[in-house]
C-alpha positions in Angstrom: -1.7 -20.4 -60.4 1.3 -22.2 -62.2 3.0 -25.6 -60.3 5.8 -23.3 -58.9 3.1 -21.5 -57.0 1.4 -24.8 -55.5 5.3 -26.6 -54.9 6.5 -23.8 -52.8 4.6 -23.8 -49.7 4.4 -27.0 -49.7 8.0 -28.0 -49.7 7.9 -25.0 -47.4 5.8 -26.6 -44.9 7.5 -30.5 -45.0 10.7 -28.5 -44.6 9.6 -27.1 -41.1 8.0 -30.8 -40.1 12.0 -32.3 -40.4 13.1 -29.6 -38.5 14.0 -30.6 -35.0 11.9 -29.2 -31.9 13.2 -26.3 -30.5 14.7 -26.6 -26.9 12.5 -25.2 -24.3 14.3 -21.9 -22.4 15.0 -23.3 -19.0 12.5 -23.0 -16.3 13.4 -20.3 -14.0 13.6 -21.9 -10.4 10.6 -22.2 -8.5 9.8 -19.8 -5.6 10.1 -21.1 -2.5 6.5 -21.9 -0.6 5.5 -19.1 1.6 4.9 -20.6 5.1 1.8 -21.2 6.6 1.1 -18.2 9.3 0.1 -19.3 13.0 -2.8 -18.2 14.6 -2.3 -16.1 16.7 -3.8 -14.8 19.7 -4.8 -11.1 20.2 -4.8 -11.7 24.4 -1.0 -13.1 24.0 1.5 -11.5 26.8 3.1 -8.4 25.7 0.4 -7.6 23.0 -1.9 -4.9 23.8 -4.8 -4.4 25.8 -7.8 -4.4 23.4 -11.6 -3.8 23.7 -12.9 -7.1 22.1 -16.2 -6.3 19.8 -19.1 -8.4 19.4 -18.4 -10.7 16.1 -19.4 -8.7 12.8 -19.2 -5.0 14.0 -16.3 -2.5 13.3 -14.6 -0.1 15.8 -16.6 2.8 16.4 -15.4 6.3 14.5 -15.2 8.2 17.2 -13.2 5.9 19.3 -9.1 5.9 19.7 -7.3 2.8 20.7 -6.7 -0.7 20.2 -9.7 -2.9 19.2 -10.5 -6.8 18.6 -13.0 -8.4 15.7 -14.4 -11.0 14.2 -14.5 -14.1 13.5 -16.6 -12.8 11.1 -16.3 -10.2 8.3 -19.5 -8.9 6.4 -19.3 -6.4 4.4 -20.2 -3.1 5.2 -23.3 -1.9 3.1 -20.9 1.1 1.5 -18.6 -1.1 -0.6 -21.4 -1.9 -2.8 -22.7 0.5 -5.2 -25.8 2.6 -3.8 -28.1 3.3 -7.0 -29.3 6.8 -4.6 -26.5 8.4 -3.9 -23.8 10.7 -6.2 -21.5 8.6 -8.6 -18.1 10.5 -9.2 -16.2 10.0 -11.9 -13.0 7.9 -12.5 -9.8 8.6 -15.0 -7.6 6.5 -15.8 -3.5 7.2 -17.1 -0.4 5.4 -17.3 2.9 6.7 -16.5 6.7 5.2 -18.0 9.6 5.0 -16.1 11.1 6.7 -19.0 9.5 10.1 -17.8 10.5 9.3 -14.3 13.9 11.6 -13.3 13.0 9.9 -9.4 12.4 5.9 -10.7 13.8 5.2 -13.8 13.4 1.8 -13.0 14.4 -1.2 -11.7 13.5 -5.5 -11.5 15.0 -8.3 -9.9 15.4 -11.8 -11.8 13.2 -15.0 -11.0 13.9 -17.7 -8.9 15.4 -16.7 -5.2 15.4 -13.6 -3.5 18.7 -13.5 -1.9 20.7 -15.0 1.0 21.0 -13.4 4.3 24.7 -11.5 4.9 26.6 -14.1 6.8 28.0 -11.2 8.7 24.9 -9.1 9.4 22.0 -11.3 9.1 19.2 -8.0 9.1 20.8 -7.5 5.9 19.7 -9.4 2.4 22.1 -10.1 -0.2 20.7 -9.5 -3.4 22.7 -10.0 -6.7 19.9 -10.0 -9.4 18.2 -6.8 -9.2 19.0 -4.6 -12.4 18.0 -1.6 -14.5 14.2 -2.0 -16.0 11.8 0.0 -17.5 8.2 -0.2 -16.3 4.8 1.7 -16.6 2.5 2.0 -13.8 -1.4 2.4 -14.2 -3.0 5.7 -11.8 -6.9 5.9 -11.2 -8.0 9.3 -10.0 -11.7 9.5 -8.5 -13.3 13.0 -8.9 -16.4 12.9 -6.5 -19.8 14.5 -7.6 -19.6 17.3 -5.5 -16.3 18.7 -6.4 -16.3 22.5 -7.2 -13.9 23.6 -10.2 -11.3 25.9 -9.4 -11.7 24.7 -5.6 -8.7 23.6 -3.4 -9.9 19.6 -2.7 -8.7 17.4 0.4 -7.3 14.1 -1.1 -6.2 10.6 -0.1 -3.0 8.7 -2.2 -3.8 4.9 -2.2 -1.0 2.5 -3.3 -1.1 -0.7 -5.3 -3.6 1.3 -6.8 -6.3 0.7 -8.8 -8.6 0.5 -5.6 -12.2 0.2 -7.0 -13.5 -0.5 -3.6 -12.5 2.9 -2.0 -14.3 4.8 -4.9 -17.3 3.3 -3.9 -17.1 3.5 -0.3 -16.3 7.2 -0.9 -19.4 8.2 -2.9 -21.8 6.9 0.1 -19.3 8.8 3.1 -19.1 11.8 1.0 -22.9 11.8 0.1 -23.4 10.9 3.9 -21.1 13.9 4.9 -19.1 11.6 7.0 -16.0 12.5 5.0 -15.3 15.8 2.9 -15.5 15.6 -0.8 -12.2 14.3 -1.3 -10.3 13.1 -4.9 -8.6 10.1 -4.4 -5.3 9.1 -6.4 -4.8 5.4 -6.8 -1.1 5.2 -8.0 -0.1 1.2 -9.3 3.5 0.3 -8.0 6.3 -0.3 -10.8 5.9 -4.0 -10.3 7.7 -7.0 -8.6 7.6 -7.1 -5.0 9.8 -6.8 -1.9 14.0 -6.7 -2.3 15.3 -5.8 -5.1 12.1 -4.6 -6.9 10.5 -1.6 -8.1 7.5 -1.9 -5.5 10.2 -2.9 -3.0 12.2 0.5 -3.8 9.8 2.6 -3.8 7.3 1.1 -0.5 9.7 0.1 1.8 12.7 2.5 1.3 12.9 4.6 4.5 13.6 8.0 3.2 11.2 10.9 1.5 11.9 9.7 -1.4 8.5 8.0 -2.6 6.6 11.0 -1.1 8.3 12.9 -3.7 7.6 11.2 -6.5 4.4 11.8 -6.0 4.4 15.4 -5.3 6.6 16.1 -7.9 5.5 14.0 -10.9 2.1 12.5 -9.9 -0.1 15.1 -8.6 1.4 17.7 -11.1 -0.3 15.6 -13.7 -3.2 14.9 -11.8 -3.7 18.6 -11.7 -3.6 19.3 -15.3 -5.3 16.3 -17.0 -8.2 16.4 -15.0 -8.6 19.8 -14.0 -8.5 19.8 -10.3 -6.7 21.3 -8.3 -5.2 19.4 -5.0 -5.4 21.5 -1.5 -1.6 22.0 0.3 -3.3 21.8 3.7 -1.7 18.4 5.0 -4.7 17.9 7.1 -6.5 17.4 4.3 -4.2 14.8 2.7 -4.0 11.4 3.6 -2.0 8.1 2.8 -3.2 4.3 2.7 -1.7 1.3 1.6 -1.8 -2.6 2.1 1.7 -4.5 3.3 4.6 -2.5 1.8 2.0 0.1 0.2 0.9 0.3 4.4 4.6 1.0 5.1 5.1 3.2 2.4 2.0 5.2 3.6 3.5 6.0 7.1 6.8 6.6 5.1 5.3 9.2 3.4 3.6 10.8 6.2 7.0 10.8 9.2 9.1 12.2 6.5 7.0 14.4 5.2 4.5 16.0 7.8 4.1 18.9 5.9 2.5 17.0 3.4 0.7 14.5 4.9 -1.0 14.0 8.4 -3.7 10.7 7.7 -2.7 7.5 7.3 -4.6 4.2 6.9 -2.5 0.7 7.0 -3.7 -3.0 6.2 -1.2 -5.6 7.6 1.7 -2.8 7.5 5.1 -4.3 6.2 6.5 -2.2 9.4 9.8 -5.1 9.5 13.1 -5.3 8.2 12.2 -5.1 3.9 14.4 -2.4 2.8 16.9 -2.9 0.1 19.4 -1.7 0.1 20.1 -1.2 3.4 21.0 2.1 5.1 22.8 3.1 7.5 20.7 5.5 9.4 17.8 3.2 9.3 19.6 -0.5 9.7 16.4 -2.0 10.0 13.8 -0.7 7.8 10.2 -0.1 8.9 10.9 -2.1 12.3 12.6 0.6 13.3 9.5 2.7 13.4 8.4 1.1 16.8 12.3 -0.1 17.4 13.5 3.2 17.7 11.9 6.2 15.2 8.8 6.6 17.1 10.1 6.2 20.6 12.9 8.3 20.6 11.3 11.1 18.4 8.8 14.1 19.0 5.4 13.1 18.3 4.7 14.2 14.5 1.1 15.5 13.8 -0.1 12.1 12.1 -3.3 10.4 12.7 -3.0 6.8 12.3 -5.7 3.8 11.6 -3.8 0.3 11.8 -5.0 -3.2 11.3 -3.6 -6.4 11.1 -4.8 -10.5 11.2 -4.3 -13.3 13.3 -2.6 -14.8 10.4 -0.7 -12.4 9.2 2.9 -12.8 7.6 5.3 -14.5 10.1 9.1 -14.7 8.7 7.4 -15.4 4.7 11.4 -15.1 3.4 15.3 -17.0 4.0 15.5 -14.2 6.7 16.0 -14.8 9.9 16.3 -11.7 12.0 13.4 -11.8 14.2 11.7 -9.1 12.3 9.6 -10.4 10.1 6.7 -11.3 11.8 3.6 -8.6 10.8 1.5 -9.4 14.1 4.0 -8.7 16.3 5.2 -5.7 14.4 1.8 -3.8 14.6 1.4 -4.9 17.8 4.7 -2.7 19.0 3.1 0.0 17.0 0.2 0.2 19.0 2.3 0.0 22.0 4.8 2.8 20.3 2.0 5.1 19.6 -0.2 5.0 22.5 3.4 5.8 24.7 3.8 8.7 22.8 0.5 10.3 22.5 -0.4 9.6 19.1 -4.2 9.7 18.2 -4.9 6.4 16.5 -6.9 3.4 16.0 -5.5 -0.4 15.8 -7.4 -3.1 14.8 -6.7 -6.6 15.3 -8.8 -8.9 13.2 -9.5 -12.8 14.2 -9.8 -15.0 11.3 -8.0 -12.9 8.7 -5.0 -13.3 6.8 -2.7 -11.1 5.1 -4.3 -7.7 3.3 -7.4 -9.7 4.3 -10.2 -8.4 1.5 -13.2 -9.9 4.2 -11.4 -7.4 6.7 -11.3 -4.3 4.4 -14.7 -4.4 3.1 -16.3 -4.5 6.7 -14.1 -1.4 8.3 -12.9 0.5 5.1 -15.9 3.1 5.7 -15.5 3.5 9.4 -11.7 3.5 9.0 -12.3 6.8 6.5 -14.4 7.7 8.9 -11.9 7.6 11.9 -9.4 8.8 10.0 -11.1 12.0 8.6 -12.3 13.0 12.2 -11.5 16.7 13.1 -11.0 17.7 9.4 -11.8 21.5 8.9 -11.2 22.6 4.9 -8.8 25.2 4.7 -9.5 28.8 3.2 -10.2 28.5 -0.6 -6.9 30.4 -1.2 -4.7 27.7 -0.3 -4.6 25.9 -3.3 -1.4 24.5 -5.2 
């Protein structure tokens, strides 16, 4: 090595020592603190009359109606893994908003959401949503028993990974209490509430998530994984947590042909859609405001639950419908007026997409939910 060799990095490096710091990028603004919920009370005028459980036990399966629990949650013994019965199989894919013709994608900034319209407060002004690209991860559970070349009932979960329902499902299907179902767990395209992917696609009120699903989801399901996905819509189902709740019963009033079961923790049914539309002013709150009340009764079973801590008014807006308990609470009410077949829980001592809640009633909710199911001929297949 000659001097050169040795001088270079070294005036190289007491070069980048005089340099000055650079300046930090500014901090984005902080979010504002999302309130503390109340407690609330599930006996509360105007709420519901509900069967109060004894603490620890779930609703029964075969039971419709409105139901109390807690204060305490143990898990149920299904959402462990049980060495003695089937294990089915998990795959895993990505998808790109670049092969989405329904999402090609959208974000919204840090720092605030947005301001309330100073001349319609149910609406939110949002001026830093833009065009984004995203990709979204999709889990799809195969159980043991599937049959090649058979038409298979299956459930759509959102927010998706969902590890927990795999494992519930291997112990109901190996217990026969639910049919040998695939289940496609289908991430969100990120961010949250107005002005974001997840927002767009959860708590839009329109078929338009449904679609994406049918169109570009399950197509691909289909074909990677060799299965194929029954058209019955008594044989598929919808669940979700918050907006992925909200988005579940989206899915199923504006499309009944395709769907018929849906399962809802802590249901975002209140005023999140963005934009706003004119047929539905309100979003999700006008499922028990209006949609519900003032429509035929659609063939859609329903399991509901929600916390007595749940979200109450967690944004700037102030339109008296953001508060989850009460909103769940009219949807019981809604439903029961109308005839629907359902099940609402209301769950002491658990907050928001409570995980204490899910793992004690996700396997009798699936249970509940897949009551009645018959599978359809082998012919009807997609």
């Amino acid at each position: 090595m000659n001097t050169t060799q040795v001088l270079i990095p070294v005036i190289c490096a007491l070069a980048l020592q005089a340099q000055p710091p650079a300046t930090p990028a500014p901090a984005a603004p902080p979010a504002a603190a999302r309130p503390v919920p109340p407690t609330r009370d599930p006996h509360t005028p105007g709420y519901v009359e509900a069967k109060e459980l004894a603490d620890g036990s779930a609703p029964p399966a075969a039971a419709d109606g409105n139901f109390i629990i807690g204060p305490t949650h143990p898990a149920a013994a299904e959402t462990t893994v049980q060495p003695d019965v089937p294990q089915g199989t998990v795959h895993n894919f990505t998808m790109s908003s670049a092969d989405s013709r329904i999402y090609p994608g959208i974000a919204r900034d840090p720092g605030p959401l947005g301001t309330p319209d100073p001349n319609d407060p149910a609406k939110l002004v949002v001026t830093t949503s833009r065009p984004a690209p995203y990709t979204r991860r999709i889990a799809v559970y195969v159980p043991k028993q599937y049959v090649p070349g058979t038409a298979a009932p299956f459930i759509v979960g959102a927010d998706g990974p969902d590890p927990v329902l795999f494992t519930v499902l291997d112990s109901l299907i190996a217990q026969k209490r639910v049919p040998a179902m695939i289940a496609i767990s289908i991430g969100n395209g990120s961010g949250d509430a107005q002005g974001s992917q997840r927002g767009l696609e959860y708590d839009t009120m329109s078929g338009r998530y449904a679609e994406f699903v049918e169109t570009e989801v399950l197509p691909l399901v289909e074909k990677q994984f060799e299965v194929k996905l029954t058209r019955d819509p008594e044989g598929r189902a919808t669940m979700g947590c918050s907006s992925g709740a909200s988005a579940a019963l989206i899915m199923a009033w504006y499309h009944p042909e395709w769907y018929r079961r849906v399962l809802s923790y802590s249901g975002t049914f209140v005023n999140q859609q963005w934009p706003s539309s004119a047929e539905t002013p309100h979003g999700a709150w006008e499922f028990h405001e209006r949609l519900i009340p003032n429509s035929p009764a659609r063939p859609i079973r329903l399991w509901m639950e929600v916390g007595d801590r749940d979200l109450l008014n967690p944004n700037v807006m102030r339109d008296d419908m953001h508060d989850w308990v009460l909103a769940n609470e009219r949807m019981a009410a809604a439903l029961a007026a109308k005839g629907y077949r359902y099940q609402f829980v209301f769950a002491r001592n658990a907050g928001h997409c409570d995980r204490a809640v899910k793992l004690q009633t996700l396997p009798a909710a699936l249970d509940w939910l897949w009551r009645g199911y018959r599978a359809e001929p082998a012919s009807a297949v997609r």
